[in-house]
C-alpha positions as CSV (number, residue, x, y, z in Angstrom):
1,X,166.9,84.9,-45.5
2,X,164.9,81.8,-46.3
3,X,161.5,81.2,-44.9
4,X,162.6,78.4,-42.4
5,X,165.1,80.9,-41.1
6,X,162.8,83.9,-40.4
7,X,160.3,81.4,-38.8
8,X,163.1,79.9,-36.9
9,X,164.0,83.9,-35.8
10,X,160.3,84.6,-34.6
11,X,160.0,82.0,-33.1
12,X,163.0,82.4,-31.0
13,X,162.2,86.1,-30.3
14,X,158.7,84.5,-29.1
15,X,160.2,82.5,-26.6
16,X,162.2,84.7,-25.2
17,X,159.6,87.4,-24.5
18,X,157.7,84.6,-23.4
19,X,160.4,83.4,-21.2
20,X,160.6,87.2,-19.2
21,X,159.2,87.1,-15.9
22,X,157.0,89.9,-14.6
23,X,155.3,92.5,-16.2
24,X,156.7,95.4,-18.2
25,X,157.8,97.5,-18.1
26,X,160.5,97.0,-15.0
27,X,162.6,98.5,-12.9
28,X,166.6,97.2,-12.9
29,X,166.6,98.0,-8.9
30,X,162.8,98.2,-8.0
31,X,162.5,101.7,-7.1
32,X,158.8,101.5,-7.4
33,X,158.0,99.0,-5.7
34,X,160.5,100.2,-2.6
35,X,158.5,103.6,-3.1
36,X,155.4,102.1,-3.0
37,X,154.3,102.4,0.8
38,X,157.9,104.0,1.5
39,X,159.9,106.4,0.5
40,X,160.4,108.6,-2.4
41,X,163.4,110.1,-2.5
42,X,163.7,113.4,-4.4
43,X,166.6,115.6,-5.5
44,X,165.9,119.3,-6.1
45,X,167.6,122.2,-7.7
46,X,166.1,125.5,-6.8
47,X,164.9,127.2,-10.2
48,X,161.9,129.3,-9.3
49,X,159.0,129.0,-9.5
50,X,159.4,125.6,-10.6
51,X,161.3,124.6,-7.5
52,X,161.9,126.9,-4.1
53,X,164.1,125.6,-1.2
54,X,163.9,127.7,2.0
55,X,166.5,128.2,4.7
56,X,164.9,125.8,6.9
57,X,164.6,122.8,4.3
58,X,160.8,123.5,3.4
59,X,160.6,122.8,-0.4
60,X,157.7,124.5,-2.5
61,X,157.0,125.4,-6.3
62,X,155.1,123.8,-9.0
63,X,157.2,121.0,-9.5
64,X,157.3,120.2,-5.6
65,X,153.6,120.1,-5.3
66,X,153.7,117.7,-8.8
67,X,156.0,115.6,-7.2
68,X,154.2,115.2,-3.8
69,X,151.2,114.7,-5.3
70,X,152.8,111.7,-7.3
71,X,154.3,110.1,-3.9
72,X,150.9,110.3,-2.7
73,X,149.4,108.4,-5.3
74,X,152.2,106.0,-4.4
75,X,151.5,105.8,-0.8
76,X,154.7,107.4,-0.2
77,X,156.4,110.2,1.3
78,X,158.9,112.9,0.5
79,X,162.2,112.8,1.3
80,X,163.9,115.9,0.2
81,X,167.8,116.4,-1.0
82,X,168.6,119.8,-2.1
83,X,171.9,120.4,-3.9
84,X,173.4,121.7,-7.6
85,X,172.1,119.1,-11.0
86,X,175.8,118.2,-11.3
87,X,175.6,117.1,-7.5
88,X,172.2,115.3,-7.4
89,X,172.8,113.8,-11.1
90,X,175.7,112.1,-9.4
91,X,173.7,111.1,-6.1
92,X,171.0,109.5,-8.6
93,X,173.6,107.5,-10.9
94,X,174.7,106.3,-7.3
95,X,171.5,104.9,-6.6
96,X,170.4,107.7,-3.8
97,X,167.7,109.1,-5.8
98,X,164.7,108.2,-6.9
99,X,163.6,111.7,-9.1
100,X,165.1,114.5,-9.5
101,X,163.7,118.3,-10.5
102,X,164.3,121.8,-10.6
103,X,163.0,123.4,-13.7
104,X,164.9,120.4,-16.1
105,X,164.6,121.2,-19.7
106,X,164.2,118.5,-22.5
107,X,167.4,119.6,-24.0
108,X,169.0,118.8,-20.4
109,X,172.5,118.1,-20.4
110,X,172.2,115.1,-18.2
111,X,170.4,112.8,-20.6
112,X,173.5,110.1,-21.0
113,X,173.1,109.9,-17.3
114,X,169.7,109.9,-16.4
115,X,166.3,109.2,-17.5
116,X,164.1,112.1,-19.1
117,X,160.7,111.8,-19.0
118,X,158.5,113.6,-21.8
119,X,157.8,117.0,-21.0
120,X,154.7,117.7,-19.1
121,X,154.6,121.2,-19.5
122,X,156.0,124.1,-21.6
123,X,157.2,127.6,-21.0
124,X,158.2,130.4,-23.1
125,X,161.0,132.3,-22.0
126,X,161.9,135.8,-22.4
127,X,163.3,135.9,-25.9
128,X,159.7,134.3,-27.4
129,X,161.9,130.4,-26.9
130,X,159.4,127.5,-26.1
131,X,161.1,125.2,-23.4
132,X,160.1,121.8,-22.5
133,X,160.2,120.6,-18.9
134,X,160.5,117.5,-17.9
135,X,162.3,115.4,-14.7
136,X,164.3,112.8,-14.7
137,X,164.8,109.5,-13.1
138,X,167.6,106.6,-12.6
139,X,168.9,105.0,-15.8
140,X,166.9,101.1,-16.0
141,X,164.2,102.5,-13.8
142,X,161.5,101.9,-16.1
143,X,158.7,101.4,-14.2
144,X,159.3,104.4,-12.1
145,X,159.5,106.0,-15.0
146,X,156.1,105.2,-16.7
147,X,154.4,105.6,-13.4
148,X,155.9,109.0,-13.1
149,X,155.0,110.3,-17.1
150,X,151.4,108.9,-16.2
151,X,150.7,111.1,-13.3
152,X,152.2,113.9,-14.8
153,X,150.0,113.4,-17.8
154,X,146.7,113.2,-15.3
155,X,147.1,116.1,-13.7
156,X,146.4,118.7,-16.8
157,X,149.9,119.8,-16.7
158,X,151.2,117.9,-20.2
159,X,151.3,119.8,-23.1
């Protein structure tokens, strides 16, 4: 490539960067800025004692009070949906889910569909295995994802 070219090339990549609105990173739908003051909408897949839902609704475990404690930085509230990955993994890629937990490893099965976030936390399982959890969030959601990996980092649960 000659030198006029490779100028020419940077500054075309400049001006589009420059020509992005907003700040990054972004959400494709603006979950977090819906969540903000709203609604966070959460799938969860009971896997104790990462996630425990009760017969009346009530949903507890680690990852429960991580994610409540992240709506509440937000300003938002909880709203629950219990149900099987496969199930909720197909709510989210609809668009009716903002996050989604329940013990989610970093080798999940679900990563073409969703977002992962890094792990925050590891466990070792029976057989001496190290497992990586993580959660996950809607594809594009960038922004929600970000602001979800930084709480999880400031709460002393990353690994």
């Amino acid at each position: 490539m000659s030198a006029g070219r490779g100028v020419a090339a940077v500054a075309l990549g400049a001006a589009l960067v420059a020509g992005c609105s907003g700040p990054f990173p972004r959400d494709v739908d603006g979950s977090l800025e819906r969540i903000s003051g709203g609604t966070l909408r959460v799938g969860v897949s009971e896997n104790p004692p990462w996630t425990q839902v009760s017969d009346d609704g009530e949903v507890t475990g680690r990852e429960a009070d991580l994610v409540t404690g992240f709506a509440r930085s937000e300003g938002a509230r909880v709203e629950w949906t219990p149900g099987a990955e496969s199930e909720l993994v197909t709510a989210m890629t609809r668009g009716d889910l903002d996050v989604l937990i329940g013990g989610l490893t970093a080798d999940s099965p679900w990563e073409q569909e969703v977002a992962i976030t890094r792990h925050y936390a590891e466990e070792v399982t029976p057989d001496g295995d190290t497992e990586k959890l993580v959660m996950a969030t809607p594809l594009g959601e960038n922004a929600l994802l970000v602001a979800l990996e930084t709480y999880l980092a400031g709460t002393g649960e990353a690994s």
